[in-house]
C-alpha beads as a LAMMPS data file, in Angstrom:
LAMMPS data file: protein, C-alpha beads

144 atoms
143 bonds

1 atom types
1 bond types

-500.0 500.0 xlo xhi
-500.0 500.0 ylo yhi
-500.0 500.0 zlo zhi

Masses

1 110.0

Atoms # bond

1 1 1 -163.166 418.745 -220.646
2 1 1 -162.295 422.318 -221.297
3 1 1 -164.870 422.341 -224.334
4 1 1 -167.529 421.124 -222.109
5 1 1 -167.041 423.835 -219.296
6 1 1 -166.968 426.537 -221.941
7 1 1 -170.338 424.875 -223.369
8 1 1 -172.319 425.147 -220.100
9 1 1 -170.829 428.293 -218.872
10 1 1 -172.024 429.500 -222.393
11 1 1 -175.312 427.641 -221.608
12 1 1 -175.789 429.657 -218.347
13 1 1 -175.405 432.903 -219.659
14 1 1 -177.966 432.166 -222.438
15 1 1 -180.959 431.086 -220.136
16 1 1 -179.546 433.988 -217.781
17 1 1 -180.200 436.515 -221.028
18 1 1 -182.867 435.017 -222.175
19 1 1 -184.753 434.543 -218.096
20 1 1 -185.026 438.283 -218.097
21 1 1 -187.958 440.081 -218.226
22 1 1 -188.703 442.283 -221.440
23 1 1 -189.048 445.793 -220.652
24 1 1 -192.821 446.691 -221.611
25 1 1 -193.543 443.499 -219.957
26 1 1 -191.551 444.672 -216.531
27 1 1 -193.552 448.022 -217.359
28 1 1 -196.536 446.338 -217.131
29 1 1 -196.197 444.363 -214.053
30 1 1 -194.496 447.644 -211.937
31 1 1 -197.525 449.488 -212.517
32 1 1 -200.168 446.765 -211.891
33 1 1 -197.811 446.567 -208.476
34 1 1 -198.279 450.502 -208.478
35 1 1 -202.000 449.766 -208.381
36 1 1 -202.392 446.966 -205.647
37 1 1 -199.830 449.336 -203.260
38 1 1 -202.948 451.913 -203.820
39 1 1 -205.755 449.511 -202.773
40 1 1 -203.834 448.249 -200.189
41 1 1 -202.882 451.302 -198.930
42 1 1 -198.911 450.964 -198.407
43 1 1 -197.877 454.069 -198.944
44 1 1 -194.157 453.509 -198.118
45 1 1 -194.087 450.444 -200.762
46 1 1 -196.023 452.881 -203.488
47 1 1 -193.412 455.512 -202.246
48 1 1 -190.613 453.009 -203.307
49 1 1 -191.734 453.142 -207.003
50 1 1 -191.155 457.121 -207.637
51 1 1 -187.726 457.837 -208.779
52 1 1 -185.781 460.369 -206.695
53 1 1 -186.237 462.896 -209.573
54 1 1 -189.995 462.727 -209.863
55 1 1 -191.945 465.784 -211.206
56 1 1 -195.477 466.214 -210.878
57 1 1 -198.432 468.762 -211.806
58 1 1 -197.466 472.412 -210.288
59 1 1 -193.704 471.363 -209.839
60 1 1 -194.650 468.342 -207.031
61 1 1 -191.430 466.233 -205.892
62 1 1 -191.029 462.821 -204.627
63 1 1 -191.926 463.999 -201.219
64 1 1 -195.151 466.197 -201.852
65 1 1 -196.455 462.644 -204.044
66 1 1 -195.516 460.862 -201.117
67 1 1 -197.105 463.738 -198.925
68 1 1 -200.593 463.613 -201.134
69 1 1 -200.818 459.942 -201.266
70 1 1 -200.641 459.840 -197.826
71 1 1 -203.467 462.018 -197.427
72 1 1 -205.796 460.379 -199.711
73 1 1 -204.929 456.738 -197.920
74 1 1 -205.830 458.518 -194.409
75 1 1 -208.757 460.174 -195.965
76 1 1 -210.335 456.880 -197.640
77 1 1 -210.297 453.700 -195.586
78 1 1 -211.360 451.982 -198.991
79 1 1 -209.121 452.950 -202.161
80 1 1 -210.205 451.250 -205.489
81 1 1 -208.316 451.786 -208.948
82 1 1 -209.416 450.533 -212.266
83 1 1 -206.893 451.306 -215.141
84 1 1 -208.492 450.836 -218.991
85 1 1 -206.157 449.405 -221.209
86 1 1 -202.237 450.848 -220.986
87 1 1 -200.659 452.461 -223.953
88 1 1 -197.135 451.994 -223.334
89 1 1 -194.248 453.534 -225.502
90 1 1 -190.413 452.318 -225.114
91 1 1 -188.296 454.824 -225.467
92 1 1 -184.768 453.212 -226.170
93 1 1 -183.809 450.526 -222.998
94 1 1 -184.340 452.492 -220.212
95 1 1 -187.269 455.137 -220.444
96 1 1 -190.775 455.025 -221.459
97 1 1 -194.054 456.866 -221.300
98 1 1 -197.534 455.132 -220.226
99 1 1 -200.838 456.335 -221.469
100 1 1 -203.978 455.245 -219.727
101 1 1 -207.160 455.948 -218.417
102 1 1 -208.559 455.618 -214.499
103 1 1 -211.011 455.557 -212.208
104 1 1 -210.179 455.799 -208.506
105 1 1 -213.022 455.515 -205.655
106 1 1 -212.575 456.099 -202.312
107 1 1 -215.065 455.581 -199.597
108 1 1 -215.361 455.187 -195.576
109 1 1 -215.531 451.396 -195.360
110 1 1 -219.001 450.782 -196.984
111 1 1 -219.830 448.639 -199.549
112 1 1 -220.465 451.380 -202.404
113 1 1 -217.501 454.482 -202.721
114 1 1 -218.175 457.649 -201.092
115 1 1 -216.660 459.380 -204.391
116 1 1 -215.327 458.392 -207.744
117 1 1 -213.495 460.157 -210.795
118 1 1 -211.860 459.008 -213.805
119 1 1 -208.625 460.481 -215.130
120 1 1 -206.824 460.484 -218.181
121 1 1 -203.048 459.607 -216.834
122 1 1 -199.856 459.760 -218.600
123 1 1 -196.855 459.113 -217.021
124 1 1 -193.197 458.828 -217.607
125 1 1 -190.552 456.341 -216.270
126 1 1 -187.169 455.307 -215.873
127 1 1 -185.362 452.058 -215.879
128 1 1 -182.858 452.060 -213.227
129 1 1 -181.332 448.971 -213.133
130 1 1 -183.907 445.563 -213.235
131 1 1 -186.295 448.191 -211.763
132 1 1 -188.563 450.484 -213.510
133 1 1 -189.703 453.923 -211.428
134 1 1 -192.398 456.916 -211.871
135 1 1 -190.548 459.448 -213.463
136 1 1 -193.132 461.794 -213.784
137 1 1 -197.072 461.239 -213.602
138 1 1 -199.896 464.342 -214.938
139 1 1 -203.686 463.473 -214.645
140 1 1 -206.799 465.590 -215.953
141 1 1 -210.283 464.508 -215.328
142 1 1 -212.490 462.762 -217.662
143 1 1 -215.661 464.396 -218.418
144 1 1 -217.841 467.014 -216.625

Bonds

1 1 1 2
2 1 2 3
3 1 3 4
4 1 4 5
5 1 5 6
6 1 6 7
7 1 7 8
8 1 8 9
9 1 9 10
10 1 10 11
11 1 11 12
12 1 12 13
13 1 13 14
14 1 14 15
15 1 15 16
16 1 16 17
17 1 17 18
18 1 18 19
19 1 19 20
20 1 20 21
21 1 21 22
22 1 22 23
23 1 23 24
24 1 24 25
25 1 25 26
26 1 26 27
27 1 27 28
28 1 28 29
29 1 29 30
30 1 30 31
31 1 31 32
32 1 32 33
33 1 33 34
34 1 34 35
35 1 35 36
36 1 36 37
37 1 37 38
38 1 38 39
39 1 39 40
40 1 40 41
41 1 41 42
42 1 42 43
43 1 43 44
44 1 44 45
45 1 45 46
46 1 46 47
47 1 47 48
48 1 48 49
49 1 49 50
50 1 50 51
51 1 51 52
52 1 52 53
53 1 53 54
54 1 54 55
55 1 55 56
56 1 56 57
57 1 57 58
58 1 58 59
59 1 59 60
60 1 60 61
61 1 61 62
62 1 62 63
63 1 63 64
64 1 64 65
65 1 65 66
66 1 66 67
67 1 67 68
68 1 68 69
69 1 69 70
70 1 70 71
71 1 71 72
72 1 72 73
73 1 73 74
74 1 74 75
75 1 75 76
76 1 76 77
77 1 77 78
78 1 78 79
79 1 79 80
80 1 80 81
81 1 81 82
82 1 82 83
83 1 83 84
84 1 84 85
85 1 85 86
86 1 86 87
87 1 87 88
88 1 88 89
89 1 89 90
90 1 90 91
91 1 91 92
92 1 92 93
93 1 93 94
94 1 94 95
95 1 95 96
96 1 96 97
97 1 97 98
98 1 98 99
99 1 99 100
100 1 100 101
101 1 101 102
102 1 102 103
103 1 103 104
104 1 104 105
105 1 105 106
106 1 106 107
107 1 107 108
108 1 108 109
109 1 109 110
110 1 110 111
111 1 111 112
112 1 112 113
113 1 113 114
114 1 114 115
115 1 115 116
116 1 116 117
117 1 117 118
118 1 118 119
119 1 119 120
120 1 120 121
121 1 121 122
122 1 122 123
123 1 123 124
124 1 124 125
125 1 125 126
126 1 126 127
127 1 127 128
128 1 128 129
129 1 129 130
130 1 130 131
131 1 131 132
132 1 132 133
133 1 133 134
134 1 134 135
135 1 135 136
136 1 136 137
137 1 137 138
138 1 138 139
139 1 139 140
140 1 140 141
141 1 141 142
142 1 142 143
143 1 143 144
């Protein structure tokens, strides 16, 4: 009986290992969530994703990102982002750096956006438990 309770405790922990989700794949899906918070305008859930020791452009903290996406989900009542394909680098188990190109619009409500840009984006992140957070994020515009 012993042999059998060892087998499907040793079962469990198997399908346990092997029901967790790869890290570029977990990388993936955190910042297609990043990008529906954005459309949908929850800034407290996009807040949620930036890890306490954030660093953006000009020295920016958690707070000021919070601060600025705030300001561009009050100043858009539409918010659209369309990510190319992501370049994403592992960098041992629990950091990585994404590589990517966007285009955000924003507009008032109407059909068609009021503005649009695309950026080149990289970003850095940090595994922190099951949960992978925006390290750091720098974005340059594409073109003219």
């Amino acid at each position: 009986m012993a042999c059998l309770q060892l087998l499907v405790l040793a079962m469990g922990v198997l399908a346990s290992a092997c029901s967790r989700t790869p890290p570029e794949e977990a990388l993936r899906e955190t910042v297609s969530t990043m990008q529906q918070h954005i459309a949908s305008r929850d800034a407290a859930a996009l807040h949620a994703l930036i890890d306490e020791d954030f660093v953006g452009p000009g020295g920016m903290d958690r707070r000021a990102a919070r601060q600025m996406a705030a300001a561009m989900l009050l100043r858009h009542r539409s918010v659209g982002v369309t990510s190319g394909p992501l370049d994403v680098q592992l960098q041992g188990d629990d950091r990585a750096s994404v590589r990517t190109r966007v285009v955000l619009t924003g507009g008032s409500g109407a059909v068609l956006p009021d503005s649009a840009r695309a950026y080149r984006v990289e970003s850095a992140w940090r595994r922190r438990g099951d949960d992978w957070r925006l390290l750091s994020l720098h974005w340059a515009p594409v073109g003219p």
